[in-house]
Structures are given as C-alpha cells and as structure tokens.
C-alpha positions in Angstrom: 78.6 159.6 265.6 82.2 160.5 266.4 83.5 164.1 265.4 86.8 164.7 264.5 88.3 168.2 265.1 91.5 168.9 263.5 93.7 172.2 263.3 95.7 172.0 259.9 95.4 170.9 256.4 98.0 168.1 257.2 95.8 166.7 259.8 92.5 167.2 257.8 93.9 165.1 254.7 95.5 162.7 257.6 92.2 162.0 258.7 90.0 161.4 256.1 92.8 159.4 254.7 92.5 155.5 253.7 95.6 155.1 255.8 94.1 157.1 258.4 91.3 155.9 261.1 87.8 157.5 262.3 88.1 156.6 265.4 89.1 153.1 266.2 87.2 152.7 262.3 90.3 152.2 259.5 88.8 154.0 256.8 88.9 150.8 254.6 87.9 151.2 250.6 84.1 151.3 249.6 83.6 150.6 253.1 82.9 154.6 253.5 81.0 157.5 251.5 82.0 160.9 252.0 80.6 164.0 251.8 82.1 167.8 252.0 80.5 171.0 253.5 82.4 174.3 252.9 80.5 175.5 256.7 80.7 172.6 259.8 77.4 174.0 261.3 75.4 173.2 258.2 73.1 170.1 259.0 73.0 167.2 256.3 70.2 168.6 254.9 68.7 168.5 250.9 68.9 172.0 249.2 65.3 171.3 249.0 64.1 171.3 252.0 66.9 174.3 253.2 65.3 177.6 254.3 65.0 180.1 251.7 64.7 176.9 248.6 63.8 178.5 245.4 61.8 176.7 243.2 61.5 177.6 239.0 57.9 178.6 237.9 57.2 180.2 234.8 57.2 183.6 236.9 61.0 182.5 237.2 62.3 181.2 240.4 60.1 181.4 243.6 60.7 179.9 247.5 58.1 177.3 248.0 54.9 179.8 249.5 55.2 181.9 246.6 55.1 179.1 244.3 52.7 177.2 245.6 49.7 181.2 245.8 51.1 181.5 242.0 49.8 177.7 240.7 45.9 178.1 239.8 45.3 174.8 241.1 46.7 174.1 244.2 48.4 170.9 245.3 47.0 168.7 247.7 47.9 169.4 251.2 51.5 167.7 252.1 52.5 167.2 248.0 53.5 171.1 248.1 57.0 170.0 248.1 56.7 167.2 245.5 54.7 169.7 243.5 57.9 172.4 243.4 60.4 169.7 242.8 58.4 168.0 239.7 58.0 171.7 238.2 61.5 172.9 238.8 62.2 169.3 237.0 59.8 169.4 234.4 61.2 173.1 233.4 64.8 172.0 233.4 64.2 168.8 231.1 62.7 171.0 229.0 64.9 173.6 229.1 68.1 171.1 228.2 65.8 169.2 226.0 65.0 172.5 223.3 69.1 173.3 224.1 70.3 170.0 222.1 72.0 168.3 225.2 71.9 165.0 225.8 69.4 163.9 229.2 70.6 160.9 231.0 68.3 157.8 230.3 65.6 159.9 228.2 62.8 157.8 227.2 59.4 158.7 225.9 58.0 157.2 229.3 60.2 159.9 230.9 59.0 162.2 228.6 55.4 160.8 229.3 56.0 160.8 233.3 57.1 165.1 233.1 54.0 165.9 230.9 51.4 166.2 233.9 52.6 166.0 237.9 52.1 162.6 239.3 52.1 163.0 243.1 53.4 159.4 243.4 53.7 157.5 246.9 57.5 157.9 246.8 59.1 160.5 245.4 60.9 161.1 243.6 60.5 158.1 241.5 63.6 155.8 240.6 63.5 156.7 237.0 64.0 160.2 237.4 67.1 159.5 239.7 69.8 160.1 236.8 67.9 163.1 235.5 67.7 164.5 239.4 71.1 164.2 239.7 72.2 166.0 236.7 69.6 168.7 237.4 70.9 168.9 240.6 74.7 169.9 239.7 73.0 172.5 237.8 72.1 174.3 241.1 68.2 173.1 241.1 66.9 171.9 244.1 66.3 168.2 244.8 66.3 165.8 248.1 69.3 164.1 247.0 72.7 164.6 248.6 76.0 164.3 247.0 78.2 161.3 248.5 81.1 159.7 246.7 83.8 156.7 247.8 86.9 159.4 247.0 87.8 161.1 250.1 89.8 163.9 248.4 86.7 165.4 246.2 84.6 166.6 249.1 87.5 168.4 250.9 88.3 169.6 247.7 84.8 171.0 247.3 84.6 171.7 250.9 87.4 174.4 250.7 86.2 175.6 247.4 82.9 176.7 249.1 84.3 177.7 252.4 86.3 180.1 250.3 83.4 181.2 248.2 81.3 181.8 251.5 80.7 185.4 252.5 80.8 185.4 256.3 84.5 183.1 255.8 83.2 179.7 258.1 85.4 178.8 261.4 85.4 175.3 259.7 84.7 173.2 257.1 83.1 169.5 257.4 83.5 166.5 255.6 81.0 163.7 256.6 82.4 159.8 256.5 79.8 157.9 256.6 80.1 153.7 257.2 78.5 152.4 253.6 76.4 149.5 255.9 75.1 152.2 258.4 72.9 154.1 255.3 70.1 151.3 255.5 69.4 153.0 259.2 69.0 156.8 257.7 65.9 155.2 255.6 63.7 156.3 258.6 65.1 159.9 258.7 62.6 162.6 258.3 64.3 163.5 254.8 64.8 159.8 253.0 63.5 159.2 249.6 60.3 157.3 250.1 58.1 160.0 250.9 
C-alpha cells in the first residue's frame, strides 16, 4: 500500500490524475478503480458492517441487536447479518415496487427470491447485485462498496462529504486501487462470498 499525502487541491487533483503517478505506478486508464472518503481515518469498510448500521424492520429502522430481539423467529446463529440485509432489501423492493419506479432487472424469480429469506451460501446472491446497488444509493445498508474508473467523481464526492461532516475531517481520502490487485481482497474478512 503506498499513501499519498498532499497539501492543496492542486496537488490532490495532480495526483489522482491519469497524467499523474502513484508512486512509481502511472495511473494508466482502466488499469485503476477509485474510491472517495469525505474522512481519511475511515477504514474501507461496507455501511453494513459499520458501527451503529441501521437496518429497516417494520418497527422502522433498527441497528442489528435490536432487529434481530424484534424478529419472532430468530435467525440462525452467524446469518444475523444476512437476515438484516435481505429484510432491509425486501422492504425497499417493495417499497419502490408499490411507488411505480422502475427496479433494475425485476423478474418474477426476483420477486420469488424476496418472498421468504434464503440464507444462501454466498450472499448476497448475484442476481440481486443491480437491485443492491440501487438500494444502496438510497442510503440502505449493503456490503458493497462504491468504486468507479473516473478519478474526479470520488474527490468530488469526497469533498462533498467532508463538507457535510460535523466534526470538519483533517483530510479527506481517495483510495486507487490497481484493477488486477482486487482478485487478492477475495479473502478479506468483508468479500462477498460469505
């Protein structure tokens, strides 16, 4: 990992810049994903699995002990998680569903696959990616993490949140990551396949 510590805007943009280098790394096209934090000392973690998470039950939204004493059957041990996510899902599907908007890739085996929880080996399941997503940038939270190839839209969205932060963070972060190097992150504590 090499960290980058610059002092002004100029040299921010400079860096994450395709003209500009990580390192001894030129930051060549799709050869990097980025991501932006509006506070450096936040780890890459999923809003899911942050302190504090708040999960939507039909008591409204909960942090995961409270959900898990209000369901009347409870989970089995270790799916507690899963359980919260495919709720908060369910209810937002829903939700958009009886609203009239448009759900990416709906399908009556999606449909099917949100009646009743599944508790499936890995979750969450590839075909409720696109619908994650989406839920997601609606401030639900999933194990996903935004990344994109533009380098500008996380330091966009990495100053928009710094300013929008209460205690005003000493700096924000924007994570480069090489696109070849994500294969290695599969055995991190927080990858998909759980």
């Amino acid at each position: 990992m090499i960290e980058s510590r610059v002092r002004t805007a100029e040299e921010f943009l400079q860096a994450i810049s395709p003209r500009g280098d990580l390192g001894a790394e030129p930051l060549q096209p799709r050869r990097w994903i980025f991501r932006g934090q509006a506070d450096a000392t936040w780890q890459l973690i999923p809003s899911a699995f942050r302190e504090g998470a708040r999960f939507r039950t039909t008591h409204g939204w909960q942090t995961l002990p409270e959900f898990v004493s209000m369901l009347p059957v409870p989970p089995p041990p270790g799916y507690e998680l899963r359980w919260a996510e495919f709720e908060t899902l369910k209810r937002f599907f829903v939700a958009a569903d009886e609203a009239g908007l448009l759900l990416p890739e709906d399908s009556q085996a999606i449909r099917f696959r949100l009646e009743v929880p599944h508790v499936d080996l890995v979750w969450p399941p590839r075909d409720l990616w696109s619908i994650l997503a989406l839920a997601q940038h609606h401030g639900l939270p999933t194990r996903l993490l935004d990344w994109t190839w533009d380098h500008l839209a996380p330091a966009f969205f990495a100053a928009k949140g710094a300013l929008k932060e209460r205690s005003r963070p000493e700096a924000l972060a924007v994570w480069a990551l090489v696109r070849t190097n994500h294969r290695r992150l599969r055995n991190h504590p927080f990858a998909s396949a759980w």
